[in-house]
Backbone bond lengths (Angstrom), bond angles and torsions (degrees), N, CA, C in turn:
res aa  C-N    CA-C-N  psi(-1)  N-CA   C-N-CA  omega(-1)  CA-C   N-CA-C  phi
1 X - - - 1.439 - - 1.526 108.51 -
2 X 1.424 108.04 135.79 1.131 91.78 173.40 1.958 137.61 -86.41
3 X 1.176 118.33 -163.67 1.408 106.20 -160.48 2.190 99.95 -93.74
4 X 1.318 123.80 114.80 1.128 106.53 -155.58 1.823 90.06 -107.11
5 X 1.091 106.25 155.09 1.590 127.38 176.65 1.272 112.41 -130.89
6 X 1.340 102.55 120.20 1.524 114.73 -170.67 1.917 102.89 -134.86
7 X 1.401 101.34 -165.80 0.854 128.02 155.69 1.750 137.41 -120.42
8 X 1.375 87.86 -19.08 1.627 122.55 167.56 1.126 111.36 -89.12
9 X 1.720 105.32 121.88 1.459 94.32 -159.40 1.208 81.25 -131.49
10 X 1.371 153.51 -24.57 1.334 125.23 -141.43 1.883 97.46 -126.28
11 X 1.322 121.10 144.20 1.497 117.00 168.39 1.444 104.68 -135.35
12 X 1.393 102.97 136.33 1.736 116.21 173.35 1.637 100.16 -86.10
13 X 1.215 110.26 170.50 1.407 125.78 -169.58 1.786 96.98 -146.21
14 X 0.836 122.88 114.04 1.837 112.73 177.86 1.713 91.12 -127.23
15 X 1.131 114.12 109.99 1.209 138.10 175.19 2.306 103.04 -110.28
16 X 1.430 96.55 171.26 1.737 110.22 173.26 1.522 108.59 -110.98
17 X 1.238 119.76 -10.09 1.359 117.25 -175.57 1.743 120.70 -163.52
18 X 1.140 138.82 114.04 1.493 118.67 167.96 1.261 134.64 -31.80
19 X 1.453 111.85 126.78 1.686 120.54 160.75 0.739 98.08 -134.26
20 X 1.752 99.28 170.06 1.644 128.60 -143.73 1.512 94.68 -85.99
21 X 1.245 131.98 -20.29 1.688 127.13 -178.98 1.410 93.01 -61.81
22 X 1.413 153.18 -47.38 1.311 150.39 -133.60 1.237 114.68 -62.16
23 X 1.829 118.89 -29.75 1.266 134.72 141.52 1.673 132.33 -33.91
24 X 1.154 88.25 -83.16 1.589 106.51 153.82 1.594 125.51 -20.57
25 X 1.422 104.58 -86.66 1.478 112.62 152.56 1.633 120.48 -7.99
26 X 1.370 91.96 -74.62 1.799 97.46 -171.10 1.340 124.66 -65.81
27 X 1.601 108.81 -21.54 1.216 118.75 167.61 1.531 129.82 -72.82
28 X 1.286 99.65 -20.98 1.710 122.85 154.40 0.705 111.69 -21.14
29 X 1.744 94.68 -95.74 1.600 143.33 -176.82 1.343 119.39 -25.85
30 X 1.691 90.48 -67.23 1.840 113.16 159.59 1.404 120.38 -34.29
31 X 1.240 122.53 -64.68 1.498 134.96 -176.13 1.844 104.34 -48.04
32 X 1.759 110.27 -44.72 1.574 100.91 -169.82 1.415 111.51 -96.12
33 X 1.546 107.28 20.89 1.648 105.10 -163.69 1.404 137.15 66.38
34 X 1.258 98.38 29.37 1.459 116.88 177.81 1.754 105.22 -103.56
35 X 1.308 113.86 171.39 1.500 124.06 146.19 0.738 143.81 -136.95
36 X 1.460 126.78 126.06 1.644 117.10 -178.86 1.556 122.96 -107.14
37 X 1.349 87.10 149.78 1.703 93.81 -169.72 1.253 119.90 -102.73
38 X 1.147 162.53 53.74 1.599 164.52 -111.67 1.625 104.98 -95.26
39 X 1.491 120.53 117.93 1.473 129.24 178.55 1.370 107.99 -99.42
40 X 1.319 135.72 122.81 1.163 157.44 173.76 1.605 145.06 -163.21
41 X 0.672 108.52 84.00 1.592 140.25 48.44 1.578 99.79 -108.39
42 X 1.517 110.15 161.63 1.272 135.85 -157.49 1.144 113.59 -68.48
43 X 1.343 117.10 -20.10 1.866 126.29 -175.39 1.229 134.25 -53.15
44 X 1.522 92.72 -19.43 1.446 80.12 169.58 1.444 124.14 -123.47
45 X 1.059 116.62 16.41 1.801 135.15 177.79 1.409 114.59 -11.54
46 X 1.153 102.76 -46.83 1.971 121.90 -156.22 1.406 89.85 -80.56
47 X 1.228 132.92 -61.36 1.610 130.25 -174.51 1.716 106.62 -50.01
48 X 1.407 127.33 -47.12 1.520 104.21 160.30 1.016 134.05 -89.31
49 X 1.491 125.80 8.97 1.433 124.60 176.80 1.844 88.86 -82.26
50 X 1.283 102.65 -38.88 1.723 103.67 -176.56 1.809 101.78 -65.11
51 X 1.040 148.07 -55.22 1.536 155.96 -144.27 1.401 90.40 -93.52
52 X 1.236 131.69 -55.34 1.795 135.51 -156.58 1.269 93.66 -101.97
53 X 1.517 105.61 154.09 1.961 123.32 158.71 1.667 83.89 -76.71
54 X 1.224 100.63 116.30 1.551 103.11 153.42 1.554 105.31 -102.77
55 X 1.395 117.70 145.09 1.749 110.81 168.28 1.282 101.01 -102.02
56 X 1.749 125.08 -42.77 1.529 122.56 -165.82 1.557 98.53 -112.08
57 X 1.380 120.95 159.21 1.082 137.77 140.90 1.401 121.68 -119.07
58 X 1.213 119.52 113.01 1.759 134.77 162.60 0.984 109.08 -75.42
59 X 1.498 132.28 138.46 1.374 138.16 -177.59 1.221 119.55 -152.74
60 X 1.681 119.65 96.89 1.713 114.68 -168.46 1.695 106.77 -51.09
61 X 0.687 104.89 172.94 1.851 113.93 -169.31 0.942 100.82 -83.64
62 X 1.743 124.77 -54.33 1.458 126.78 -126.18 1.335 91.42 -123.27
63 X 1.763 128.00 59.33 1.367 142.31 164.81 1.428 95.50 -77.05
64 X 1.636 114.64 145.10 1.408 116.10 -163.67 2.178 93.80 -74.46
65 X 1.053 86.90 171.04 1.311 115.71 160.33 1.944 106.47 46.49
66 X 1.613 91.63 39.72 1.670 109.03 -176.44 1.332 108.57 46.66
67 X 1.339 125.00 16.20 1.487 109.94 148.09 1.552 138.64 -8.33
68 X 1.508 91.95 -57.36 1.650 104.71 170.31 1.780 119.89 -36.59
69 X 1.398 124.97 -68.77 1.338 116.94 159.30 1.427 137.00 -46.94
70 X 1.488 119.64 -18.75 1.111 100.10 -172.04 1.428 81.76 -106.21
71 X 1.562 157.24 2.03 1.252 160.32 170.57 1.631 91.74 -67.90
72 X 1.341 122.32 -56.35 1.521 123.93 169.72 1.313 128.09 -49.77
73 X 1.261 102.20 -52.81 1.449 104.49 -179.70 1.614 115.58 -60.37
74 X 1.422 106.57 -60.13 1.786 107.76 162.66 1.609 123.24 1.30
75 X 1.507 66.63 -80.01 2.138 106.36 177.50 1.524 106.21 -38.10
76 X 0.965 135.03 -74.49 1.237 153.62 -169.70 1.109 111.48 -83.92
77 X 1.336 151.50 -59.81 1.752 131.15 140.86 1.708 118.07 -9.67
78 X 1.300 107.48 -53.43 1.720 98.15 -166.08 1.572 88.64 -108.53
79 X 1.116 138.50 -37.02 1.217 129.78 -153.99 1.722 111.25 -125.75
80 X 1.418 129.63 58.05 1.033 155.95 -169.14 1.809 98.64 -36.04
81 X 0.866 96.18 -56.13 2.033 105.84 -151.39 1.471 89.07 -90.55
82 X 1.592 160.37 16.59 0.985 163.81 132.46 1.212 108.99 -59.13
83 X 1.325 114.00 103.47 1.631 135.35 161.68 1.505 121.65 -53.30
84 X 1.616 109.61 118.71 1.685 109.80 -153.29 1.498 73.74 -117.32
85 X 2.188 105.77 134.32 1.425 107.37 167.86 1.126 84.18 -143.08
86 X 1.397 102.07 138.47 2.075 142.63 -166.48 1.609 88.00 -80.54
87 X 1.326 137.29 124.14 1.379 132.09 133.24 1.377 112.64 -87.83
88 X 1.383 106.65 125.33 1.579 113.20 -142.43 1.779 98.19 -118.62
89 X 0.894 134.40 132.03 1.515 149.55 139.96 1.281 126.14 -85.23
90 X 1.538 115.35 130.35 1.147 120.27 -178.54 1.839 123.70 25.65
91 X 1.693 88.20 63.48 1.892 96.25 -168.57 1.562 100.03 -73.96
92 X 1.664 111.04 152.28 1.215 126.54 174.27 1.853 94.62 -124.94
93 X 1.173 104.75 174.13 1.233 97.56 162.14 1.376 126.53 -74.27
94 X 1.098 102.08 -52.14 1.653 85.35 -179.01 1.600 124.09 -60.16
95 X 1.634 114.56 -5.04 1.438 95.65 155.31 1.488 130.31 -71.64
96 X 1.670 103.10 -40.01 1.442 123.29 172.21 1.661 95.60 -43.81
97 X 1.392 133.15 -65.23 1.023 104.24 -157.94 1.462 126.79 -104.73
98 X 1.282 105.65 22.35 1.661 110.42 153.95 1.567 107.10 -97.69
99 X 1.305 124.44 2.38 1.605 113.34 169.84 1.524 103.82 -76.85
100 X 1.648 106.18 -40.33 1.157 114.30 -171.16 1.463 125.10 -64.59
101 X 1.629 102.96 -41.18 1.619 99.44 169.96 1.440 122.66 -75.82
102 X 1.477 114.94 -0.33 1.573 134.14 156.30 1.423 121.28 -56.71
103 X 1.350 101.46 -33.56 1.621 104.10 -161.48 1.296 122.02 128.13
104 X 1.217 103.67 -20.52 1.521 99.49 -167.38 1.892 115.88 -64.63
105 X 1.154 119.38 138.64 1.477 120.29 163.21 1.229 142.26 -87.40
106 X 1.263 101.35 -29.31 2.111 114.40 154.73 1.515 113.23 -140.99
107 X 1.533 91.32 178.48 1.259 79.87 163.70 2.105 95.32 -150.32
108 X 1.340 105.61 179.45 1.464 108.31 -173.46 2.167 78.74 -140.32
109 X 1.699 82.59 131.86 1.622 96.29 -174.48 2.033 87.21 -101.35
110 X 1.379 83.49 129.35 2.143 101.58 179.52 1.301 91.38 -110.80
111 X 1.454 102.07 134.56 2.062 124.45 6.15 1.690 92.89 -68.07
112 X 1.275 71.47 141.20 1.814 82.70 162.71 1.395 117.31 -139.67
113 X 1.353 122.57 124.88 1.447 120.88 -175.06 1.123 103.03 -92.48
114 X 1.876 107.69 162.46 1.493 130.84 -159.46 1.668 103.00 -48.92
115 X 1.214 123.26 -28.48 1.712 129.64 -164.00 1.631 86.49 -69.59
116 X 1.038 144.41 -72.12 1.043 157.10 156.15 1.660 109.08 -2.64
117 X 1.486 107.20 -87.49 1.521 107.40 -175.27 1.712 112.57 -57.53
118 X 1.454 103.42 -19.01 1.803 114.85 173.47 1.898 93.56 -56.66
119 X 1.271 119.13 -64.89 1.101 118.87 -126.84 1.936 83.32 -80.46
120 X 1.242 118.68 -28.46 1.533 112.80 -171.81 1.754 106.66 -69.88
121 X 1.853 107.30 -36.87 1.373 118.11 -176.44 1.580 91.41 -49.06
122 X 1.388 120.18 -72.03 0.962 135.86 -132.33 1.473 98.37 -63.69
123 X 1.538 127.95 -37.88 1.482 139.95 -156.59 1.673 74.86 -82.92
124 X 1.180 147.84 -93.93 1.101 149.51 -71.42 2.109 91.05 -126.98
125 X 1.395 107.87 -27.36 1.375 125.28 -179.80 1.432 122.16 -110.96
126 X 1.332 114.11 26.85 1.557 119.93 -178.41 1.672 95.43 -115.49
């Protein structure tokens, strides 16, 4: 990966449960001078998007009880210029495009390998 220079430094992660990538991930992040912040359980998201510069928010899709949209909507109601990316399972369109009329700005389809989270860092942190 290459070495990225930004000004955007910080990314949330709001996941429903731990996995073993979460390591991984940060060591990424770490390596290009980024940081990631991993939410789990999801409850409390809003208190560091409020306390931290967040630039990205990641948001698994498949938070129970469609969480996911109103986690978007939040985001983008109060916090406009925060970059919302869908970690997506088994996407159809019509999920793609109710994320989209949500707010969302990308998305990364899981599993997703590092080439992948490179290519969103890279668009979204250059």
């Amino acid at each position: 990966m290459k070495s990225v220079k930004t000004s955007l430094a910080t990314t949330l992660m709001i996941e429903d449960e731990e996995f073993d990538q979460h390591l991984n991930f940060k060591r990424i992040f770490s390596e290009n001078g980024l940081q990631l912040e991993i939410k789990t359980p999801y409850n409390d998201y809003m208190q560091i998007i409020e306390t931290k510069k967040i630039d990205c928010v990641m948001i698994n899709s498949e938070l129970v009880n469609n969480l996911t949209f109103e986690i978007i909507d939040k985001i983008k109601c109060n916090y406009p210029w925060i970059v919302v990316v869908i970690l997506l399972k088994n996407p159809t369109y019509e999920k793609v495009f109710s994320f989209v009329r949500h707010g969302a700005d990308d998305f990364i389809i899981k599993p997703f390998t590092y080439e992948d989270l490179e290519k969103v860092l890279t668009y979204y942190y250059f």
